[in-house]
N, C-alpha and C positions, 0 to 999 in steps of 0.2 A: 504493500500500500504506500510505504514511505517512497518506493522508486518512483510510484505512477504520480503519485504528488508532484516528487521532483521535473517528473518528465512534461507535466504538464505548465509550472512554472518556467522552464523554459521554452516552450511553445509560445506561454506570452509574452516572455521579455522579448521573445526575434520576434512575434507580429508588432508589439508596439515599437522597433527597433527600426526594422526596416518598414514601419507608417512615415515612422518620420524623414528617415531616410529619403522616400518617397516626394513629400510633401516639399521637402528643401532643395531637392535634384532641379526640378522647372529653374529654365533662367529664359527669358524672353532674348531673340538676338535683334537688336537695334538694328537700323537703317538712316546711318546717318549720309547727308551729302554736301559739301562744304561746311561743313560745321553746322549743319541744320538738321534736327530730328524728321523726317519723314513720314516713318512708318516705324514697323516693328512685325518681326515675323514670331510664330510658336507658343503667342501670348498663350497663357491657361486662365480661360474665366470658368470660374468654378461651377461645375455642375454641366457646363453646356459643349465644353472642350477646348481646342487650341485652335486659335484663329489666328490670321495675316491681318493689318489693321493700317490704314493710311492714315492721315493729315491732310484734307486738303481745305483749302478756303473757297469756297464757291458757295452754294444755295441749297437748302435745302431741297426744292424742287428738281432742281437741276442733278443732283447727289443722290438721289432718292426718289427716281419716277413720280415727280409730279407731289408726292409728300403730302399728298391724301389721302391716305390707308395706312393702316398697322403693317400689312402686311410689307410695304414699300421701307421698312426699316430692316435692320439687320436683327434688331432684337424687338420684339412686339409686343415687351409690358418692363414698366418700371422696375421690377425686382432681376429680371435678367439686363436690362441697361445698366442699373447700377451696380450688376455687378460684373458688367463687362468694365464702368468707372473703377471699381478698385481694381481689376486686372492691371492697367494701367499706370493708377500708383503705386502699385508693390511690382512692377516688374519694367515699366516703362519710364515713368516718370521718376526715373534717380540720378543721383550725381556719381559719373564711373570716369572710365578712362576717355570714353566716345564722349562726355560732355557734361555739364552740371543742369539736367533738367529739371532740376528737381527747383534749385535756388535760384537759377536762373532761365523763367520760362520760355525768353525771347528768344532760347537755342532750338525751339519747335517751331516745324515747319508752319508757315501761316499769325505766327504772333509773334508782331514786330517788336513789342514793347519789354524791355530787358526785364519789368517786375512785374507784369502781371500777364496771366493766360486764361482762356476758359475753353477746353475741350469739349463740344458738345454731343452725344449720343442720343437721337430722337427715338422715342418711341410712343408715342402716342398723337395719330393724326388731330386737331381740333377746329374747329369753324376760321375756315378762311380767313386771315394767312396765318395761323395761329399753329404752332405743334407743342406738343409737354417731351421735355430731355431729362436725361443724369447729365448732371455736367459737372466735371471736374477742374476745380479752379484755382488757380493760383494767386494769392492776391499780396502784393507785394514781397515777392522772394520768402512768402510763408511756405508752411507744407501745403498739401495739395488738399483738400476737402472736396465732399459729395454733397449735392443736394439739387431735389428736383427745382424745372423752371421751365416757363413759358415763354415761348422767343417767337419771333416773326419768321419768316420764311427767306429773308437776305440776309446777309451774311457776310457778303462778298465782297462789299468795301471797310471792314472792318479790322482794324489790326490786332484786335484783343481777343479775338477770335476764331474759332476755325471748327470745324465735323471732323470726328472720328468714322471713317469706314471700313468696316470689316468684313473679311470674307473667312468661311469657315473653311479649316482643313481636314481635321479628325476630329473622333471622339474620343473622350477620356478615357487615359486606357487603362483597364485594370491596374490594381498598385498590387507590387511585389506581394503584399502579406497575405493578399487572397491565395495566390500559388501554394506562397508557404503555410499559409495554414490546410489547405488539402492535401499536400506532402504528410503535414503533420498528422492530419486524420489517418489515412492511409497507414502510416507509420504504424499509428496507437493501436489501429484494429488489428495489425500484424504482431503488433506487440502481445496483443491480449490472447491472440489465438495461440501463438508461439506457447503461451504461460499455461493454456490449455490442453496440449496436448502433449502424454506425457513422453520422456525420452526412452526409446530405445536401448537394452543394455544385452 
């Protein structure tokens, strides 16, 4: 009883071992060009998968088939917009070797202004020219925050501003500890049967 104890204790420390393992492996890889963030490829927004994501300055209409339906966004309800926003801040929007986007948001594509940026993700169509985003903002070389907003439908002559577009690549793909915990089962049943049957002499 003491072994199957033990054995079962470390079944959990390697699943909660290689969870985390897991969860800290994602690094999103920038797109930078002259010194400008662009895009970002392999982002993970949780729950929905890993997407390719641009920057660009233009219209929502323009960006987004005309930006009267849900379905003309990349993501089609608040709670998957924002949390394609914090994909963003925890894997995009930091200060590394390619650049300080974090403190300095003027190094993204589309926003001229060296202190402040607003990333906008629409998901929800509203009565002309109206739409509701996540939008992730930078305001004066602070961290980055979420929170929803209502904006017009131009865009495009604005330097504080810019669209997040994304396109999806995969889905989330299983994490190591599933494997290994069905190795594990597998294991334990062979274990038990092994203690079952008696030996041979």
């Amino acid at each position: 009883m003491t072994n199957l104890r033990n054995f079962f204790r470390i079944i959990l420390s390697c699943l909660i071992f290689s969870g985390l393992s897991v969860s800290g492996a994602n690094a999103a890889t920038l797109n930078v060009v002259d010194g400008l963030l662009v895009g970002a490829s392999d982002v993970l927004v949780t729950g929905a998968g890993f997407y390719n994501v641009n920057f660009i300055d233009g219209t929502c209409s323009g960006l987004f088939d005309e930006c009267d339906s849900n379905a003309d966004f990349d993501f089609g309800d608040p709670v998957d917009a924002n949390l394609a926003a914090q994909a963003l801040v925890d894997q995009v929007f930091i200060d590394g070797p390619d650049g300080d986007f974090n403190t300095n948001p003027g190094q993204i594509s589309g926003c001229a202004d060296a202190s402040r940026c607003g990333v906008l993700i629409p998901h929800t169509a509203l009565v002309e020219p109206l739409f509701l985003s996540a939008i992730t903002i930078n305001e004066g070389n602070a961290e980055w925050t979420i929170f929803p907003i209502f904006n017009n439908l131009e865009f495009s002559n604005f330097d504080v501003k810019v669209f997040a577009q994304f396109e999806h690549v995969s889905a989330v793909p299983l994490p190591a500890a599933f494997w290994l915990f069905g190795t594990a089962v597998i294991g334990l049943f062979g274990f038990r049967m092994r203690n079952k049957v008696p030996f041979a002499t």
